[in-house]
RODRENPA-424290 format. One record per residue (C-alpha): residue in one letter; z, y, x. Coordinates in nm, 2 decimals, always signed. Layout:
<pts>
> aa	z	y	x
> A	Z	Y	X
...
</pts>
This chain:
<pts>
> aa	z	y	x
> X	+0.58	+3.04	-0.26
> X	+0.57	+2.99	-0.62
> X	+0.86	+2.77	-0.76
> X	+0.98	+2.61	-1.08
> X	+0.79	+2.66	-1.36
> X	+0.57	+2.96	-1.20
> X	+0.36	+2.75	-1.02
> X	+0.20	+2.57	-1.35
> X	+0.07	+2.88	-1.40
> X	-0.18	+2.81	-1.14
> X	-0.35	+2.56	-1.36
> X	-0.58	+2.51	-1.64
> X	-0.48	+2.57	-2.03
> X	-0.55	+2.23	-2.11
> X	-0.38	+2.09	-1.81
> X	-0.07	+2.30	-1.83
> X	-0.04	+2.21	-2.23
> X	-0.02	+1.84	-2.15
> X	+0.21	+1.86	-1.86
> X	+0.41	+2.07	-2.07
> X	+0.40	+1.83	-2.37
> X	+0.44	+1.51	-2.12
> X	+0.74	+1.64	-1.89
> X	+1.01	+1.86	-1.88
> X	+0.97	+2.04	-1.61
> X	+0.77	+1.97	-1.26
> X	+1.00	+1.80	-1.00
> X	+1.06	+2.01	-0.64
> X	+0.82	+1.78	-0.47
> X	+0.56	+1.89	-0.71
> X	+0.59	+2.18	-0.70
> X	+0.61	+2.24	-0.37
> X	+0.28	+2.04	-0.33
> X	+0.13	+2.26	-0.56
> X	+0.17	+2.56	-0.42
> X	+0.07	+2.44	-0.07
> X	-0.27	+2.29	-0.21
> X	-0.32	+2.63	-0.41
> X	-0.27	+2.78	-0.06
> X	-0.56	+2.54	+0.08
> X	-0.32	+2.40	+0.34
> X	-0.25	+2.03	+0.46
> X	+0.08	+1.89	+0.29
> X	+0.28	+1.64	+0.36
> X	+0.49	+1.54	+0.07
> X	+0.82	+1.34	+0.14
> X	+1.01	+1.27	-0.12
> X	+1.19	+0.96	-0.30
> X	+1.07	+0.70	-0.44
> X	+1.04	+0.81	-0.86
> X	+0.99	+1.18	-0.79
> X	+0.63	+1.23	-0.84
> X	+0.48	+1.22	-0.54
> X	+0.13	+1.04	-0.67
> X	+0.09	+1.34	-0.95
> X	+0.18	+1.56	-0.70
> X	-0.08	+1.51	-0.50
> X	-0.35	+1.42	-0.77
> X	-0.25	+1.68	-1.05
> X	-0.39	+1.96	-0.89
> X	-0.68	+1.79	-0.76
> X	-0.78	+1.69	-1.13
> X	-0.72	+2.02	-1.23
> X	-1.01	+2.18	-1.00
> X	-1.24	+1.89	-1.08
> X	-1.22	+1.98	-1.48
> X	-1.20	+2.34	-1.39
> X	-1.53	+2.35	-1.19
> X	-1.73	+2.09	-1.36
> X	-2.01	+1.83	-1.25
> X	-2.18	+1.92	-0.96
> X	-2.57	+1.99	-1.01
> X	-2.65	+1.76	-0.69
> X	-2.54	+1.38	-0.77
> X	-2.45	+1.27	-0.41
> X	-2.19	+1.57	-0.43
> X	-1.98	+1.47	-0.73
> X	-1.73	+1.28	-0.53
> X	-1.46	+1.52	-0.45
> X	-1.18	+1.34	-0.41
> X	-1.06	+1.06	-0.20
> X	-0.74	+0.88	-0.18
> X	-0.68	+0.58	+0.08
> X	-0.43	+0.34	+0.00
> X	-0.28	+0.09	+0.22
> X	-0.26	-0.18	+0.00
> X	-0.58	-0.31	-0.22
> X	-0.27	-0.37	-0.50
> X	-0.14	+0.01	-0.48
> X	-0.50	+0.13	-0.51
> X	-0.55	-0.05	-0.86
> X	-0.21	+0.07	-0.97
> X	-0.34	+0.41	-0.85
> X	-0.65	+0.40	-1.01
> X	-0.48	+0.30	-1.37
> X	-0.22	+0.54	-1.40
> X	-0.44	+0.81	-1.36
> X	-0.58	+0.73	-1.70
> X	-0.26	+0.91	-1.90
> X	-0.31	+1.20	-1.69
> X	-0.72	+1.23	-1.79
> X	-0.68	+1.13	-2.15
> X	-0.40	+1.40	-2.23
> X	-0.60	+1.65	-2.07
> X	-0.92	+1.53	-2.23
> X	-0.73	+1.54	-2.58
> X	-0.54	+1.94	-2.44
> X	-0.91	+2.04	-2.41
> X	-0.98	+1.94	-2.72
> X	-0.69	+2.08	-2.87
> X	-0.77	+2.43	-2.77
> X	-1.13	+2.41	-2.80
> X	-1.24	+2.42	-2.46
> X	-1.52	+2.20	-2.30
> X	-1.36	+1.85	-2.26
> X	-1.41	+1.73	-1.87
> X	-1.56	+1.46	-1.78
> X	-1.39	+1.31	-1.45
> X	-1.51	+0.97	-1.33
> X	-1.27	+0.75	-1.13
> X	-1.43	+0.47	-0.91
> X	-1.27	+0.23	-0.66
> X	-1.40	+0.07	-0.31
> X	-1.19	-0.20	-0.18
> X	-1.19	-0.59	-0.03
> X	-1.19	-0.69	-0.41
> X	-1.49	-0.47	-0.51
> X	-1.84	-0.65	-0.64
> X	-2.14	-0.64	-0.48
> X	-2.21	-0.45	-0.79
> X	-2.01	-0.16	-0.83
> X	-2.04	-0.09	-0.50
> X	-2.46	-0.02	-0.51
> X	-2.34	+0.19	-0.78
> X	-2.10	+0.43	-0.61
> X	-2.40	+0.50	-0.35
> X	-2.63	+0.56	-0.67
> X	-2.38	+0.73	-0.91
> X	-2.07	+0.84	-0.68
> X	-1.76	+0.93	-0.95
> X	-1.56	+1.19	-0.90
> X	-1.25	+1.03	-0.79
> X	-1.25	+0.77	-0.53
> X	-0.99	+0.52	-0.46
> X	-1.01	+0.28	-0.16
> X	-0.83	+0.16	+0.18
> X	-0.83	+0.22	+0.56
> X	-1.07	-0.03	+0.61
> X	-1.35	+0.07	+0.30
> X	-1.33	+0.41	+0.45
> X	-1.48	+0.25	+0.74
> X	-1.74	+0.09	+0.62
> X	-1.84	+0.35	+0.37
> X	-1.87	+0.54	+0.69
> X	-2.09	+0.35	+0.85
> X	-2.31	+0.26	+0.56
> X	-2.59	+0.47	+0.38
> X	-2.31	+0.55	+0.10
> X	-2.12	+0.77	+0.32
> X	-2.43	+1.02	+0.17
> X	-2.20	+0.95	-0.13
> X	-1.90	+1.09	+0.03
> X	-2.07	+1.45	+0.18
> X	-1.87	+1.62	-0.12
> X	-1.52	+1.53	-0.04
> X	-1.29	+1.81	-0.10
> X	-0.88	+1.68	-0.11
> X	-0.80	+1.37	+0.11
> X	-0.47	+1.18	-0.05
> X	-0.31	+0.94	+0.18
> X	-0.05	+0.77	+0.03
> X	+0.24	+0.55	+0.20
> X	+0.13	+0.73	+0.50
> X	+0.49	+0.55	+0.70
> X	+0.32	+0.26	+0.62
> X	-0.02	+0.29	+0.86
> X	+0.11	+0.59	+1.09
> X	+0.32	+0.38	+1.31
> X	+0.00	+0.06	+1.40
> X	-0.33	+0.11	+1.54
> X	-0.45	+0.03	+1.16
> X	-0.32	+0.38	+1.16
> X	-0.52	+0.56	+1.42
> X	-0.85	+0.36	+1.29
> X	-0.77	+0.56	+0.95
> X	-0.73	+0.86	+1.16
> X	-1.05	+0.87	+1.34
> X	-1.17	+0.76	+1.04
> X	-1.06	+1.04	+0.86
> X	-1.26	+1.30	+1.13
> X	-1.57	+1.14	+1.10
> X	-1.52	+1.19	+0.73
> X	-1.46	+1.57	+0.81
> X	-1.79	+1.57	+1.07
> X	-1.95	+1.48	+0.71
> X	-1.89	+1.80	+0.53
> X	-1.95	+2.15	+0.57
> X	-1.60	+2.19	+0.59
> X	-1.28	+2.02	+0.67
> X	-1.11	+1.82	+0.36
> X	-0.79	+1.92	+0.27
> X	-0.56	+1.61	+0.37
> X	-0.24	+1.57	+0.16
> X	+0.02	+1.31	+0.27
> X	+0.25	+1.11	+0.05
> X	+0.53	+0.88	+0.20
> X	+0.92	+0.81	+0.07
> X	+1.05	+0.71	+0.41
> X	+0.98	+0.88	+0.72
> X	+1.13	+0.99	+1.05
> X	+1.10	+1.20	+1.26
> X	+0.87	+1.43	+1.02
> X	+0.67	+1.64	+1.28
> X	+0.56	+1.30	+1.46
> X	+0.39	+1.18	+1.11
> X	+0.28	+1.53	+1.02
> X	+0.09	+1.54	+1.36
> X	-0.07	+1.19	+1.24
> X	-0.16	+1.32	+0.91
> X	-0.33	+1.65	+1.04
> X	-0.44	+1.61	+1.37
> X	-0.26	+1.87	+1.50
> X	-0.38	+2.14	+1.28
> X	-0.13	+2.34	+1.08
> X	+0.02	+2.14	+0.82
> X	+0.26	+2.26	+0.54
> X	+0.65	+2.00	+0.48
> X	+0.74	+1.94	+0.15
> X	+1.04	+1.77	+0.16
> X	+1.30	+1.89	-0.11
> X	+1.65	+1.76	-0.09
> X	+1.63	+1.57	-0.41
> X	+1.92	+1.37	-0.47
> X	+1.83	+0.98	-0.49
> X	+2.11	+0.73	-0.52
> X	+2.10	+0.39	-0.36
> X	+2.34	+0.14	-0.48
> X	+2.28	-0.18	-0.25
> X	+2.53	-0.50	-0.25
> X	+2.56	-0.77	+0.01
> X	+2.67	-1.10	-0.18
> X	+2.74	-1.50	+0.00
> X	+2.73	-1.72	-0.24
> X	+2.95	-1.95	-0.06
> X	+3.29	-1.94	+0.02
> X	+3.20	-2.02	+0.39
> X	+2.96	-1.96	+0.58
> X	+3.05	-2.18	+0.89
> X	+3.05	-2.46	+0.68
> X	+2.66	-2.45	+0.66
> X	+2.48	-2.70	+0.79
> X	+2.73	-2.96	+0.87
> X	+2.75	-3.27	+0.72
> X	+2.88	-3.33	+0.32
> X	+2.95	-3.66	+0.34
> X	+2.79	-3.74	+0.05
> X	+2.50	-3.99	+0.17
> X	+2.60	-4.29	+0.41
> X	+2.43	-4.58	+0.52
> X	+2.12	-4.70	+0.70
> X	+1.88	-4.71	+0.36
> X	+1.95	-4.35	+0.22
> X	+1.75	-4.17	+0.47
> X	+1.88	-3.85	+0.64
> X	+2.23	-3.71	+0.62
> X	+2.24	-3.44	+0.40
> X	+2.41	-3.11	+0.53
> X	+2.58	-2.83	+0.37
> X	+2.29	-2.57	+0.26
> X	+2.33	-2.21	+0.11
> X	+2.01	-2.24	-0.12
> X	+2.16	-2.41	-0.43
> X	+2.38	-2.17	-0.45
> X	+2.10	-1.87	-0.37
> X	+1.91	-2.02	-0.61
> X	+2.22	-2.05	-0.88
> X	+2.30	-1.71	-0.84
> X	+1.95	-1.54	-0.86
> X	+1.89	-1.68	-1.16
> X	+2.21	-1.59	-1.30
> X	+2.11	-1.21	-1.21
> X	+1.80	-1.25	-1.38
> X	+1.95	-1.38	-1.69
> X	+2.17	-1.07	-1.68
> X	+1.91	-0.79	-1.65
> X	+1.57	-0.70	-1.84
> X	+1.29	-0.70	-1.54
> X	+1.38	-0.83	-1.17
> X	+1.17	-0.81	-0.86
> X	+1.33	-1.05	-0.56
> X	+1.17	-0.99	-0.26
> X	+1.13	-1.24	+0.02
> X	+0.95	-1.16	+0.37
> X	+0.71	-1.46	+0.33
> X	+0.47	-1.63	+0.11
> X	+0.64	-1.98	+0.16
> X	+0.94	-1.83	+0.07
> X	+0.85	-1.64	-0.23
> X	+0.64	-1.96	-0.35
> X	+0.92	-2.20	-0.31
> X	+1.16	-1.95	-0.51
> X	+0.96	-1.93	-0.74
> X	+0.95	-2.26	-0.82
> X	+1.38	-2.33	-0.83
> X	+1.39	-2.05	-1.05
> X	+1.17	-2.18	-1.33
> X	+1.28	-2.58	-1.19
> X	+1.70	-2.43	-1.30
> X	+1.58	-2.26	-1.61
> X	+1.39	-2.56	-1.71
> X	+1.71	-2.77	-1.66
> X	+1.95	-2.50	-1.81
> X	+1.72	-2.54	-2.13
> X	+1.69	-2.95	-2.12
> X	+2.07	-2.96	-2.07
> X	+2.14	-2.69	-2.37
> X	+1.91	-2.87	-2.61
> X	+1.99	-3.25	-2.56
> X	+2.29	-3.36	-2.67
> X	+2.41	-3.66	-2.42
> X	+2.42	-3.93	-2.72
> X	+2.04	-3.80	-2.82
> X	+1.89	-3.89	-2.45
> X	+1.91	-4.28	-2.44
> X	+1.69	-4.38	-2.72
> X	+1.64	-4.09	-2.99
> X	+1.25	-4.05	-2.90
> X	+1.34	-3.67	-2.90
> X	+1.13	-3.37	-2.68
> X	+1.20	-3.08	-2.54
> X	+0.96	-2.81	-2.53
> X	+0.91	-2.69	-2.15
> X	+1.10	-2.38	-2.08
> X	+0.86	-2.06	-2.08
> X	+0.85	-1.90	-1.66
> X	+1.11	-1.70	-1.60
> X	+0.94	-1.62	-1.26
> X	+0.61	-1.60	-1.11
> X	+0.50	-1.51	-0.72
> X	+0.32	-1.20	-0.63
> X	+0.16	-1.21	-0.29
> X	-0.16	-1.10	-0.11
> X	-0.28	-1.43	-0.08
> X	-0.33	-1.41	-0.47
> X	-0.63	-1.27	-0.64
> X	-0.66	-0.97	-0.76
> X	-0.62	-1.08	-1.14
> X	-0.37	-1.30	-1.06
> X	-0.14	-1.03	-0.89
> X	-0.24	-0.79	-1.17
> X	-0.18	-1.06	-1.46
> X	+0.19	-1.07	-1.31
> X	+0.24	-0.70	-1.29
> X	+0.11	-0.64	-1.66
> X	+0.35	-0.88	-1.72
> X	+0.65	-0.78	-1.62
> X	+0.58	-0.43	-1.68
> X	+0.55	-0.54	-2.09
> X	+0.84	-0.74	-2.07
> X	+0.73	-1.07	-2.12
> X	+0.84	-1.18	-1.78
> X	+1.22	-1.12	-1.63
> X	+1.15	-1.18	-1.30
> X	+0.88	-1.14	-1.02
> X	+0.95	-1.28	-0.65
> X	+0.74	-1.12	-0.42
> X	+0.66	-1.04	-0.05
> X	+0.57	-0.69	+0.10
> X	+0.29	-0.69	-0.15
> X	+0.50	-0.47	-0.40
> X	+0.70	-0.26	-0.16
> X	+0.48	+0.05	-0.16
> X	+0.47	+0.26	-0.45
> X	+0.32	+0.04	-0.69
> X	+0.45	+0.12	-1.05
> X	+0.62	-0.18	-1.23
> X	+0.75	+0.01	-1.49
> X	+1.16	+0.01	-1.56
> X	+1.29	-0.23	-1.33
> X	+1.64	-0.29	-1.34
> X	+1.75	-0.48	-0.99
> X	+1.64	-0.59	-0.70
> X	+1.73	-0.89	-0.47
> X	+1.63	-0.90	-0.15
> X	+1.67	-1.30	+0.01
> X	+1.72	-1.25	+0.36
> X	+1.74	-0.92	+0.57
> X	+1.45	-0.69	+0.52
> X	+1.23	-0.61	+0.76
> X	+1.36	-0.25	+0.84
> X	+1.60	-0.01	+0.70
> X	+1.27	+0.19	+0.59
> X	+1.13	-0.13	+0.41
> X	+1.43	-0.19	+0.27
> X	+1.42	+0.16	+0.11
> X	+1.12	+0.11	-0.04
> X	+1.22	-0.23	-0.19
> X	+1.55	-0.12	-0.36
> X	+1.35	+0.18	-0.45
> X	+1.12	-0.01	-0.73
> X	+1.44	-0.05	-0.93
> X	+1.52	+0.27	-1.11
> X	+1.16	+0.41	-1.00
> X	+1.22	+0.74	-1.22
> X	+1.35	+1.07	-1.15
> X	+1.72	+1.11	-1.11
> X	+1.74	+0.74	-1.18
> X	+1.96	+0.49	-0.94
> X	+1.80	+0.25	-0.75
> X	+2.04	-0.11	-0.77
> X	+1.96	-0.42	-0.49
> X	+2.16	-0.73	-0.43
> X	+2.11	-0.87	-0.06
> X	+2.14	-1.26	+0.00
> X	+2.21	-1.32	+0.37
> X	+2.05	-1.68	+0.42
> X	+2.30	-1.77	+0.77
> X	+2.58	-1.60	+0.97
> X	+2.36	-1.40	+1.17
> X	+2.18	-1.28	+0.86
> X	+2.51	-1.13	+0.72
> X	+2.55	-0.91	+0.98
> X	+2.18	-0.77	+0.91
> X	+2.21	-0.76	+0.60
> X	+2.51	-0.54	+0.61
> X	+2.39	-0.29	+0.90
> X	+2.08	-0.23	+0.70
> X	+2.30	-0.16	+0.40
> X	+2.51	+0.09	+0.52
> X	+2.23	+0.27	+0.73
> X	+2.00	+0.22	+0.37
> X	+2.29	+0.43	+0.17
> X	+2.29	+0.63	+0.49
> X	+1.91	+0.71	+0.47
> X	+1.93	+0.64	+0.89
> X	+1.57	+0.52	+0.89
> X	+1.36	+0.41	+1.18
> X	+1.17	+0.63	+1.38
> X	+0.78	+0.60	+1.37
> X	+0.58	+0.67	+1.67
> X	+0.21	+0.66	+1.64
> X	+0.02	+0.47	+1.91
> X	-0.15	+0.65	+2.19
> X	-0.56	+0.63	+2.26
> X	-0.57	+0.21	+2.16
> X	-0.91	+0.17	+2.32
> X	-1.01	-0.09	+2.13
> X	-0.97	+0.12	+1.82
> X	-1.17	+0.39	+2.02
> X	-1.44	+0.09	+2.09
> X	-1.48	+0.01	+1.74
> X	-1.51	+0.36	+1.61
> X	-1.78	+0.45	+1.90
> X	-2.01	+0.16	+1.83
> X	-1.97	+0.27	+1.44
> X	-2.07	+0.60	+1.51
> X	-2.35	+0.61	+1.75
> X	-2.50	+0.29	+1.51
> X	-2.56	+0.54	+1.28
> X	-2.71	+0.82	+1.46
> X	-2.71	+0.94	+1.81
> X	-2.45	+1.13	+1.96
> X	-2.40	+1.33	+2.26
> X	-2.10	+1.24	+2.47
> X	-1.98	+1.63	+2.43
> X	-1.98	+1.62	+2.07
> X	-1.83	+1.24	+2.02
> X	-1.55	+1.31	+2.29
> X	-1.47	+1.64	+2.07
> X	-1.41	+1.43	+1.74
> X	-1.24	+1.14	+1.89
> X	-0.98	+1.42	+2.05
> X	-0.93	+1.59	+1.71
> X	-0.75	+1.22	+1.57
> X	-0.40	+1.26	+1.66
> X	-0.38	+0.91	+1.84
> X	-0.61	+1.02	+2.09
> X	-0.56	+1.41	+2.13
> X	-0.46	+1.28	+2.53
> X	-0.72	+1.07	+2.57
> X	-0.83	+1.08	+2.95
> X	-1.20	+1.15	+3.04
> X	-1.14	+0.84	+3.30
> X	-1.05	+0.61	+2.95
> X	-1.32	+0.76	+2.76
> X	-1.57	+0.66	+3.01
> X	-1.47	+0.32	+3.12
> X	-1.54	+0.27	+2.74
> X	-1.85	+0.37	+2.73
> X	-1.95	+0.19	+3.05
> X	-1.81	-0.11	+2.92
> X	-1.97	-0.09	+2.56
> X	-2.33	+0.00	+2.72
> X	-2.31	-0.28	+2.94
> X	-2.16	-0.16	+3.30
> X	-1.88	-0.47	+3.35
> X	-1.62	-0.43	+3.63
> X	-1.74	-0.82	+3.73
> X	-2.07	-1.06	+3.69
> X	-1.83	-1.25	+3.53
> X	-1.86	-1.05	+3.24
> X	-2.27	-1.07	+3.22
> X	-2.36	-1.25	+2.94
> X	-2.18	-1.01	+2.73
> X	-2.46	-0.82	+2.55
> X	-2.40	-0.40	+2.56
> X	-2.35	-0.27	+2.22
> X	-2.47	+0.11	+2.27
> X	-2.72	+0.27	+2.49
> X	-2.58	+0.54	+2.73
> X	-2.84	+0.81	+2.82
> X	-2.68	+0.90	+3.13
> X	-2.90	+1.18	+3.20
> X	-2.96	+1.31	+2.86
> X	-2.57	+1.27	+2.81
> X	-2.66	+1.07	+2.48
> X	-2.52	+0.78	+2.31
> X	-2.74	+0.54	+2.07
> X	-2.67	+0.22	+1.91
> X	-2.89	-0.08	+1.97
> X	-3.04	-0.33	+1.76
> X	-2.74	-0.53	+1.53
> X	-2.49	-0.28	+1.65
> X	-2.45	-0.14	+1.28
> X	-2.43	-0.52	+1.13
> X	-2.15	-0.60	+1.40
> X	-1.94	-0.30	+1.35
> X	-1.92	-0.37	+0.94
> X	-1.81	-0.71	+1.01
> X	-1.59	-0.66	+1.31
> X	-1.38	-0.35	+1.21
> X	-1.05	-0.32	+1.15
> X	-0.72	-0.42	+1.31
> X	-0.58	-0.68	+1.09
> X	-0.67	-0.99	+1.22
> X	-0.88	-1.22	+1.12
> X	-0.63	-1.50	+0.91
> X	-0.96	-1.77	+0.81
> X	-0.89	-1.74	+0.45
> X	-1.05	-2.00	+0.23
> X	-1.05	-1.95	-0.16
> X	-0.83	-2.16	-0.37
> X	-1.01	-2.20	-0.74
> X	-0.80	-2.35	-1.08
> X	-1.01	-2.53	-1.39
> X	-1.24	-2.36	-1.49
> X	-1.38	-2.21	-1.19
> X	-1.07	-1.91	-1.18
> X	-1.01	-1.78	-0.83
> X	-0.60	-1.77	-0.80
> X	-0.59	-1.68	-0.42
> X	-0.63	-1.78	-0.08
> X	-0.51	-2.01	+0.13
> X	-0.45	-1.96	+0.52
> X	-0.61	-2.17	+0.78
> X	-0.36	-2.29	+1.06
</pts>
């Protein structure tokens, strides 16, 4: 295998020129990845957050792309395809893979060679109606979209669009391996490969993940896959702080409100002092991300942070003899914080990240919406209200601070209650630990299967030989029985265990004898509007003066 700087060798002269004037030297993940996508093997790429893992995968992929030009047939040019699992990671994705096309764009023209001319498109939930007739007439060369676009791609006329695909990159793969979101992707992912003449080569990307072979498995369906995962020192610097002196005073009584006209006795609460103390690290640092593990939380945070530093300022400014009758102002206080959730719009979320990545805001508070591997330039701390999730999310959280090679990561943990503390503290130690969860991908979730089946035979007819054959290749359901398999089909072409179940319409036409399955009328239309396992949350969009979309609210 080639290491160090051997493998750039590999490469183009233009591409090698502007890695060369851009980096230092290729970091072990890289070039590890490298030299298994040179090989034509599968890779999974573990590696911490900050070390590359995104130009890892994509650097070489680029590379072949100028290297071999524009395909003469259109519907080909797509050749390669990365799936994010978060519509937000996907745009990030999709921007920072300008530097990379520009300096080689500008290498080329350096050394006289033909300049390439790579096109980088984007499919997700936030895509127009627009741009997405356009990828099926003019597919780019790069395409960047999620688990669930995949699917409907797939069971659209544009999957013509996607008969070219070369290199699959998933990225965060932890983050989907471990649901039956994950085994939609990976069923997904083999009717992408019954597509092509031959298999894609599927490169994985995750920063937390154990144990490896159980999410290498996921990644390659079983076929051969090649482990990058170089010991690359990453250090983790994570405090637990209480803001109070003690704890098991919360919640009584202060004694500060008595009588029968001053409504409800106030009790001791930690979140003044939460609230004091955030802000004061905010103040002390350049660029702050505080996550919280809900919207309502991150919202209402948001709001005592820029309520304090609106007071802090009032209270600097206005000396006590000017307040009575002086007819003075004070200008409001700029935000010191704003809230960065999924519930907001895409240019809302991306108006906070630009930002805070320029500098003009300190602080963002957000929910799980920034934990992948979005890039939010040199952040210096994170604070984390509340335990996270899981030692692996709380990985990936910290991680966005110090999010560049050999660079420490720095969190602060705020406990919220007694119980709390104790979380917070286990997750700590098993965080500078690296002890991370273990992942175990869901066996053969038949209602997965169902969704898939109806997709497939709505789009052309299948024999039950052939669609058993691809369903088995998915890792999820490599030991799927012929008994499951069948009570599927019998229940999606209308065979119920009851006549209680008879006014459910079939969905797909079994030819028993033939051994073929077909898709009935509407069975196309209900798969593109049923698919997917995220549930269905009845979001309603929430629009500002004049006529601006800032998000979505929930309906409960």
């Amino acid at each position: 295998m080639m290491v160090g700087m051997d493998v750039m060798e590999a490469f183009s002269p233009a591409t090698r020129q502007w890695f060369a004037g851009a980096f230092a030297a290729p970091t072990r993940a890289q070039t590890g990845a490298w030299a298994a996508a040179a090989a034509g093997e599968h890779a999974l790429v573990i590696a911490p957050t900050g070390s590359g893992k995104t130009l890892a995968a994509f650097l070489w992929a680029l590379d072949r792309l100028a290297s071999s030009g524009v395909p003469s047939e259109p519907k080909r040019r797509c050749r390669v395809l990365y799936v994010s699992p978060l519509k937000a990671l996907a745009v990030d994705v999709e921007r920072n893979l300008r530097a990379p096309l520009a300096g080689i764009r500008q290498a080329a023209h350096r050394l006289g060679v033909t300049e390439p001319s790579i096109m980088v498109g984007m499919r997700t939930g936030d895509t127009s109606p627009e741009e997405r007739r356009a990828f099926g007439r003019t597919p780019p060369d790069v395409l960047v979209t999620t688990p669930e676009s995949l699917f409907l791609l797939l069971t659209s006329s544009a999957r013509e669009s996607l008969r070219g695909v070369e290199t699959v990159i998933v990225d965060e793969v932890h983050a989907v391996a471990g649901t039956k979101r994950g085994a939609h992707l990976a069923l997904s992912l083999e009717r992408l490969d019954a597509l092509l003449e031959r298999p894609a080569q599927r490169i994985g990307l995750s920063a937390t993940v154990r144990p490896v072979e159980e999410i290498s498995t996921f990644l390659s369906g079983g076929r051969p896959v090649s482990v990058v995962q170089p010991k690359t020192p990453k250090t983790i610097q994570v405090e637990v702080e209480v803001p109070v002196e003690d704890m098991s005073l919360l919640g009584q009584p202060t004694g500060e409100v008595s009588g029968s006209a001053s409504g409800a006795e106030q009790r001791a609460s930690i979140w003044p002092s939460v609230e004091a103390r955030v802000l004061e690290l905010v103040r002390a640092h350049r660029s702050t991300i505080v996550f919280a593990n809900s919207r309502r939380l991150a919202e209402r945070l948001t709001a005592r942070l820029n309520e304090l530093a609106e007071e802090a300022v009032e209270m600097k400014s206005f000396p006590a003899e000017a307040i009575g009758q002086s007819g003075l102002t004070v200008q409001k206080a700029a935000s010191v914080a704003r809230a960065h959730h999924g519930s907001m719009s895409r240019e809302q979320r991306t108006a906070v990240e630009e930002d805070l990545k320029s500098g003009r805001l300190p602080c963002v508070v957000a929910t799980s919406s920034l934990e992948l591997g979005i890039d939010m330039g040199s952040v210096d701390l994170v604070v984390q209200v509340e335990a996270p999730p899981s030692v692996a999310s709380g990985l990936q959280r910290v991680g966005r601070a110090g999010h560049q090679v050999g660079a420490v990561s720095r969190g602060v943990m705020f406990p919220k209650f007694r119980g709390d503390l104790v979380s917070c503290a286990v997750v700590a130690e098993r965080m500078r630990d690296g002890a991370i969860e273990a992942i175990r991908f869901p066996r053969n979730p038949l209602d997965v299967l169902a969704q898939h089946i109806v997709a497939m035979v709505a789009m052309e007819t299948w024999t039950v030989e052939e669609l058993t054959a691809l369903v088995r290749r998915a890792a999820p359901f490599a030991g799927l029985p012929e008994s499951a398999l069948h009570a599927v089909l019998d229940m999606l072409s209308g065979r119920y265990p009851s006549e209680e179940f008879g006014e459910l319409r079939p969905r797909i036409t079994w030819d028993r004898v033939n051994s073929e399955l077909r898709g009935r009328p509407g069975s196309q239309r209900l798969a593109v509007t049923s698919g997917g396992t995220i549930p269905d949350r009845g979001l309603f969009a929430v629009m500002t003066p004049p006529s601006e979309k800032s998000g979505a609210v929930a309906r409960r």
